[in-house]
N, C-alpha and C positions, 0 to 999 in steps of 0.2 A: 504494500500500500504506500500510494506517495505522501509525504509527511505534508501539509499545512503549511503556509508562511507563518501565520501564529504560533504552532508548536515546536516549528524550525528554529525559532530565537533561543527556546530551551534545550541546556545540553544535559548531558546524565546526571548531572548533579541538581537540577529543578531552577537553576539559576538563568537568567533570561539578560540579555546583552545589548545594545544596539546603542544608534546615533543620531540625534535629532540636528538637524539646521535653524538656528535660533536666526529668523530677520528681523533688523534692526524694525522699531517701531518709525522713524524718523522717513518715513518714506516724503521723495519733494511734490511737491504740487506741479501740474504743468499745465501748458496751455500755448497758442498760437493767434497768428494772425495768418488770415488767405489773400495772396492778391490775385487779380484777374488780367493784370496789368499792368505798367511800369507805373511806379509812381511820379504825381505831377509837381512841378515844382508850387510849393507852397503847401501842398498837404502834411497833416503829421501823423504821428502815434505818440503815446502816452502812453507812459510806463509809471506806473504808481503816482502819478501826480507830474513828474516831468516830461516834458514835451520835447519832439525830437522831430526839427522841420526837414522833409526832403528840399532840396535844392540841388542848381544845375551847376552851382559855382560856392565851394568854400570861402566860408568871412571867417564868423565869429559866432560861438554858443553850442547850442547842441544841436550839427546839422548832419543829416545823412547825405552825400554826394549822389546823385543819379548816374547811374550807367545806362553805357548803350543798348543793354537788355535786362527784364528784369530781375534776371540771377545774377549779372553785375550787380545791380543796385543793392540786392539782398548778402553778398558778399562783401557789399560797403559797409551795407547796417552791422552784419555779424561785426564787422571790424573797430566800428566806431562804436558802439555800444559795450563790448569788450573793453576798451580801453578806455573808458571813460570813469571819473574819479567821482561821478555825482552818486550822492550815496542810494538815491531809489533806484539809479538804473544797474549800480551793483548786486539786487536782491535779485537779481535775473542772472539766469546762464542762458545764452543765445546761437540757434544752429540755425543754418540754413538750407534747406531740403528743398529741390523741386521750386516751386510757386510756394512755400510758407515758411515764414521766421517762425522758429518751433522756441517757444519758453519755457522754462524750470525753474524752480523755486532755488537761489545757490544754498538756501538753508531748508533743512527736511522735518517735516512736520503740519502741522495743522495752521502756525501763522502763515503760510503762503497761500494760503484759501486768501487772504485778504488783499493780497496784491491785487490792484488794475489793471486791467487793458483796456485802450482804445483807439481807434482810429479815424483820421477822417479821410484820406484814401480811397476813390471811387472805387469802388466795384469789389472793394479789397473790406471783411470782414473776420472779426475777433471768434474767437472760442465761446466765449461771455463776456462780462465784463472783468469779472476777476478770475485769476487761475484757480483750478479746483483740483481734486485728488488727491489733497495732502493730508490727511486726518490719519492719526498714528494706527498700525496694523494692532489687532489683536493680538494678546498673550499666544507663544506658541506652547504649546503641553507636552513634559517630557515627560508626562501619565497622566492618564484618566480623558477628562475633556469636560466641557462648558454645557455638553449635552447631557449628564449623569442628573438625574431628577429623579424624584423627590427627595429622593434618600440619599446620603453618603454610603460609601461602600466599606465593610466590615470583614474582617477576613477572621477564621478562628487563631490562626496565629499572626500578627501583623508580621506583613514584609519590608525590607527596607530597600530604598530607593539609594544605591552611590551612584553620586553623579560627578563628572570632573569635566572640568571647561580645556578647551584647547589649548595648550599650552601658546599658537601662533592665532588664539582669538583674540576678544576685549572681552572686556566687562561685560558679566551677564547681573541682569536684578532677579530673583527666582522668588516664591513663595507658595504659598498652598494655598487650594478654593474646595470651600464646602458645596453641597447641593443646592443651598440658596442663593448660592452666585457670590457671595462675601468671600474676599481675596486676601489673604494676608501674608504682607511680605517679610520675608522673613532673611535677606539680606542682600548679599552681593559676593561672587566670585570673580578673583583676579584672573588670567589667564595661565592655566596651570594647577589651578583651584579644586577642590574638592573636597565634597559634603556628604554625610547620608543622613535620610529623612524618613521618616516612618510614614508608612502607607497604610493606615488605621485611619477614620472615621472619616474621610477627607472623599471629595468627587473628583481631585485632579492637582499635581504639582506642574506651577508655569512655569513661563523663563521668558524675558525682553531685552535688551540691549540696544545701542543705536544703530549700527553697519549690520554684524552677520556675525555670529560664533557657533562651531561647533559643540556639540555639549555631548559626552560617551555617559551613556545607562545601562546602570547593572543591579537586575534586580533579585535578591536573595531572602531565604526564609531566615526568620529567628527558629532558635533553638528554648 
């Protein structure tokens, strides 16, 4: 008989092994602008409150050069927007694809929901008005899960959860959540770190961090 993915983690000793991928909660917000067409001289875009006028000839302020096409011109904006030391237009990362200057929050999280965009650019239209998709990822679970209802899980001998953080990760926050969805954190591992925890009354132990770390689980019986 072929064994299970579930009962393949256990080896002959009843002890269960494996490796979650912790991602970072800090996921950036993003968002674009479409053009249909080269921009005209005198039109802008607005980035969080600054203004940034296309024109056919550089002076002075915050202008975007026009090119002879408008992936020239969008290879401008990438360039000047990049470089520029005004503080709104640094909460942007800026690429330019095809027909659209693609936005990114440079900081990850749920304040880049609040960043602006606009335009006034014929024929050329925004994402919305502000970038969106940055609201922090849920807890990842290096047991149980957020779906465990009503009851917490009970085992007749409790088991313990060792976990250890990657030696070449960051900082994980970890803690335990009951069936009523109440979360309590119960600290922090450095990279190279390592804890065990009892897996008695509890529906699930999480784990967050900001980028990505590995986290190795090993799960054994008490005696």
């Amino acid at each position: 008989m072929r064994a299970s993915p579930l009962m393949s983690m256990y080896d002959h000793l009843g002890q269960a092994s494996y490796e979650v991928r912790v991602r970072g909660t800090a996921q950036p917000a993003t968002g674009s602008i479409t053009f249909t067409a080269n921009p005209a001289p005198g039109t802008t875009m607005v980035l969080n409150g600054t203004t940034w006028t296309f024109v056919s000839a550089l002076t002075t302020g915050n202008q975007i050069l026009i090119g002879a096409t408008l992936g020239a011109t969008l290879a401008s904006a990438v360039s000047a927007l990049q470089a520029s030391t005004d503080a709104n237009t640094k909460k942007f990362i800026y690429l330019a694809f095809s027909n659209v200057l693609l936005l990114t929050a440079a900081t990850g999280g749920s304040a880049g929901n609040a960043l602006t965009i606009s335009t006034t650019v014929s024929g050329a239209t925004a994402s919305g008005t502000t970038l969106s998709g940055g609201p922090p990822r849920p807890p990842i679970y290096l047991w149980g899960s957020a779906g465990i209802k009503p009851k917490n899980i009970i085992f007749d001998k409790p088991l313990l959860l060792h976990i250890r953080n990657d030696v070449f990760g960051e900082e994980i926050t970890f803690g335990t959540q009951v069936a009523s969805g109440t979360q309590t954190t119960m600290g922090t591992l450095q990279p190279g770190e390592c804890v065990s925890i009892p897996l008695q009354d509890i529906s699930g132990v999480f784990a967050t961090c900001v980028l990505e770390s590995n986290v190795a689980c090993l799960i054994k019986g008490t005696s």
